[in-house]
N, C-alpha and C positions, 0 to 999 in steps of 0.2 A: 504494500500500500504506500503510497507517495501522495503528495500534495497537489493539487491542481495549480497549473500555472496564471489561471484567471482569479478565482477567488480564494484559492487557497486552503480550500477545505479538502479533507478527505479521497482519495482518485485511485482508478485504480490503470489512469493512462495517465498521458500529461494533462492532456485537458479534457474535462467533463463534456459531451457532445453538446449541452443546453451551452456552455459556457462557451463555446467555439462557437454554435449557433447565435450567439449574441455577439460575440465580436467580429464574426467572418461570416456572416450566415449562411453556415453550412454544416454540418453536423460533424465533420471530420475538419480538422487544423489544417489549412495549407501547408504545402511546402516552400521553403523560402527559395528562390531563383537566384541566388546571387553567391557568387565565392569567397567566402570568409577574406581568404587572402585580399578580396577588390572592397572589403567594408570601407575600409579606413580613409582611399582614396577614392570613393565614391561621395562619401561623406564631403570629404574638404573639396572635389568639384563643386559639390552642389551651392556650396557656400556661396554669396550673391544671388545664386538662381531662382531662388525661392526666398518665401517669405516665413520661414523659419529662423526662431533666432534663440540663444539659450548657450549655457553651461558647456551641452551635452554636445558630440559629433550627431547630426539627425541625415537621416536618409528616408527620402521620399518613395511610398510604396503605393503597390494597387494589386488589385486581383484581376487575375485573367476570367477568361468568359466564363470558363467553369470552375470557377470559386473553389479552384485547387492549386492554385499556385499563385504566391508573391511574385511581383515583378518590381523591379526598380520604375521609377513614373518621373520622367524630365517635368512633366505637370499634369495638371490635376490629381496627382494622387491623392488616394484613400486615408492611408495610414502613414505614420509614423516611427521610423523604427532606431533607437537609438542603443548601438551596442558598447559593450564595456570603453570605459573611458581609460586612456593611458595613465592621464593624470592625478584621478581621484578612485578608489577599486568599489565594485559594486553600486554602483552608481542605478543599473535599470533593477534590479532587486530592491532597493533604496527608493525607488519613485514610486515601485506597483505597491508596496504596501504601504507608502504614504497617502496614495491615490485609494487604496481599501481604507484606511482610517477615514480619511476627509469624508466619505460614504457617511459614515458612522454618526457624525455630527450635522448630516443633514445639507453639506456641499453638493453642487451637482459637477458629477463626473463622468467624464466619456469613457466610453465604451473600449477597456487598455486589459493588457496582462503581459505575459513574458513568454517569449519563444527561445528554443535551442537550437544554436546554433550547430554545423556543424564539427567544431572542437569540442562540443558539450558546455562552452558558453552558454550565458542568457544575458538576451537580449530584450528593451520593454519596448512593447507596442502598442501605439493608440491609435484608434479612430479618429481622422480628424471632425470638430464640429465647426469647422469656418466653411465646408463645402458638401456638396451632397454630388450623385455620379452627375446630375443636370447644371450645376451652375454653384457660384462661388457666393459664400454671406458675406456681405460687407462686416467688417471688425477692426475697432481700432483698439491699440493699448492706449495708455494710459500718459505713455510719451508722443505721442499721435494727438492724441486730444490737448494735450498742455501748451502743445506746439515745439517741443522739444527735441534733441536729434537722439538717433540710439544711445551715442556716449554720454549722458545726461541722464541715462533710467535711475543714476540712486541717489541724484537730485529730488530735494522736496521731502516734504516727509508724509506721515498717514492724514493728517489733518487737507494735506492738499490733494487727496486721490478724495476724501470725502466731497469739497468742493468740485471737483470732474462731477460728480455722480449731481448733485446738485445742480450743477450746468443741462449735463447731456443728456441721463437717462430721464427716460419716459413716465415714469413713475420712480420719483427719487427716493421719497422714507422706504420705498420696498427696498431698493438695491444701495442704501446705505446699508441695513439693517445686514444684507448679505454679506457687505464687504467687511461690518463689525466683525461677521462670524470668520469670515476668509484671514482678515489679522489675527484674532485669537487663536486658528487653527497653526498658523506662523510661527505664533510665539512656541504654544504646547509642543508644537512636534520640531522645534529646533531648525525652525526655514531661515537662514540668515540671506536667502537669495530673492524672495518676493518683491522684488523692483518693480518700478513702473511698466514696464515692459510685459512682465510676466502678473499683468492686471487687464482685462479690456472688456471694451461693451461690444455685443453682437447685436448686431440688426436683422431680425426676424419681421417680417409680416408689420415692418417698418415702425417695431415699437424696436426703441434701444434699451438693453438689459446687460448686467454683467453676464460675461460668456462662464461655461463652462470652465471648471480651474483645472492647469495645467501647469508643466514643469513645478512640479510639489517635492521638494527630496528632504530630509531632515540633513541640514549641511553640518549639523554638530557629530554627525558621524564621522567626520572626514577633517573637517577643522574643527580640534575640541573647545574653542572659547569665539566659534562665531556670535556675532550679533544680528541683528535683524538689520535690513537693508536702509530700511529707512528711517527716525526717529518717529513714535508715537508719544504725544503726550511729553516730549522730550529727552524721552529714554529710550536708548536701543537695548539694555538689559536691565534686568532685575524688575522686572515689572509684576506690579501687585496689587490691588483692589484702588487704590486710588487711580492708573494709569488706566485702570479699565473705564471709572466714573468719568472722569476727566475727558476721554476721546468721545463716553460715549452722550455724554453730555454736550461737546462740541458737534457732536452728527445731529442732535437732534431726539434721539434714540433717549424712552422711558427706562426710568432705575427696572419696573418690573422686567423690559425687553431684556435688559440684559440681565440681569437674575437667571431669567428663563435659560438665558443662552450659555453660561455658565453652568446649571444644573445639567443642561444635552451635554457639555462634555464631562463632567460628574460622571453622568447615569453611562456614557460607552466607553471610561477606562478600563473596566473588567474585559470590554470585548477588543479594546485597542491591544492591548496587550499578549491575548489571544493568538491576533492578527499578526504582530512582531513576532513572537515564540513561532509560529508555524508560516513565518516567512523564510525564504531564502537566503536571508542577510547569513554572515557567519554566526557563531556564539556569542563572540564579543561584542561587534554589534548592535546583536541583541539586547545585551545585557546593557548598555549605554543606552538604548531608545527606551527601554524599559523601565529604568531609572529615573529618564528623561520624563515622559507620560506622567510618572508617577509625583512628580517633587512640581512639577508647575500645575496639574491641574487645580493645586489648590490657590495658587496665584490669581484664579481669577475672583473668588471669595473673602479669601484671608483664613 
């Protein structure tokens, strides 16, 4: 018995067929078309060519007509496929079960898990939500909207992505109240990279709302005394029930709202924890994320 490489639960292949069915729709996992050897230099062509941007090396994918094979996609691809990183280790084990936590508290998250490569790597793959197989969603980040250039995402701090949302979206107290929940998930699970960049509004059926979250990793695996990218409330660490009032008082957002919103991560530590133990990361890790969960969720209370 092994772990599914979508949700993580109990399998007795790599991936549960519902759980392949949700992210490839098809009841069996593609195979990937491409040669380990060509990941790395496929990855740094694409760089410019697309409008991916992030951390990670990302390589643009699609499925063939019979949703049995990955292709590498010069454009419109499907998915996302980002394999182990030289510079930082485990890095797509490290996104899939931060992207299973974010679930937990109620983030909405795309349709992702982890494939094997052929060295017996993993690799994480997402669905993209900027496009569908007919046409591309308008989405800007957050650097897009400020009027600022890429090199500039860790300009500004939480108090001026609350004003974006207050400008741009469509129904602002709903998609503050998101983005409250999106920093708190930041802090808990140790994102020292949540930049402007890795923030945006989709435009759907031409209301604008915060997209889908992506690029999620806990970077305190990797660097053990990161901060958070941007200042909140004027702290990038040690944040504690007043850091919470204070922002959330600045959005707008009632003491009850966020009450509520600190109890949802309360009530899914037991299953955050779970989720890391019967993740892929190594022991140690683990045991750092686990720690980690444990000692800030009470940060947002006192």
């Amino acid at each position: 018995m092994t772990r599914c490489l979508v949700c993580l639960a109990p399998a007795r292949s790599d991936i549960h067929a519902a759980c392949s069915q949700g992210l490839f729709g098809a009841g069996t996992a593609p195979r990937l078309d491409v040669q380990l050897s060509k990941l790395h230099t496929l990855a740094l062509a694409m760089v410019g060519t697309t409008s991916i941007s992030g951390l990670q090396r990302k390589i643009s994918l699609r499925l063939d007509s019979e949703r049995n094979t990955l292709q590498v996609a010069t454009g419109n691809g499907l998915f996302i496929l980002k394999p182990q990183a030289q510079t930082f280790p485990n890095l797509p084990e490290n996104e899939h079960v931060t992207m299973r936590i974010a679930q937990l508290v109620g983030l909405e998250v795309p349709s992702c898990g982890l494939v094997r490569l052929t060295d017996a790597s993993l690799a994480y793959i997402v669905r993209r939500f900027d496009r569908t197989a007919e046409r591309k969603r308008a989405q800007e980040d957050f650097c897009q909207l400020a009027g600022l250039s890429p090199k500039e995402k860790y300009e500004g701090s939480a108090e001026a992505c609350f004003k974006l949302v207050d400008r741009f979206a469509s129904e602002p107290g709903v998609e503050k109240l998101k983005l409250l929940r999106q920093f708190m998930f930041a802090w808990w699970t140790g994102n020292g990279d949540m930049h402007r960049k890795n923030l945006s509004l989709l435009t759907v059926d031409g209301r604008h709302a915060l997209s889908p979250v992506y690029d999620l990793l806990c970077t305190r695996l990797v660097i053990a005394d990161d901060q958070l990218a941007m200042p909140l409330a004027g702290k990038r660490d040690n944040l504690g029930p007043t850091a919470w009032s204070k922002i959330a008082a600045y959005a707008g957002i009632p003491d009850k709202a966020l009450a509520r919103l600190a109890q949802t991560f309360a009530r899914a530590l037991d299953r955050a924890v779970a989720l890391v133990e019967h993740s892929f990361l190594p022991e140690d890790m683990k045991q750092v994320y686990v720690d980690l969960l444990r000692a800030r969720v009470a940060t947002f209370t006192g």
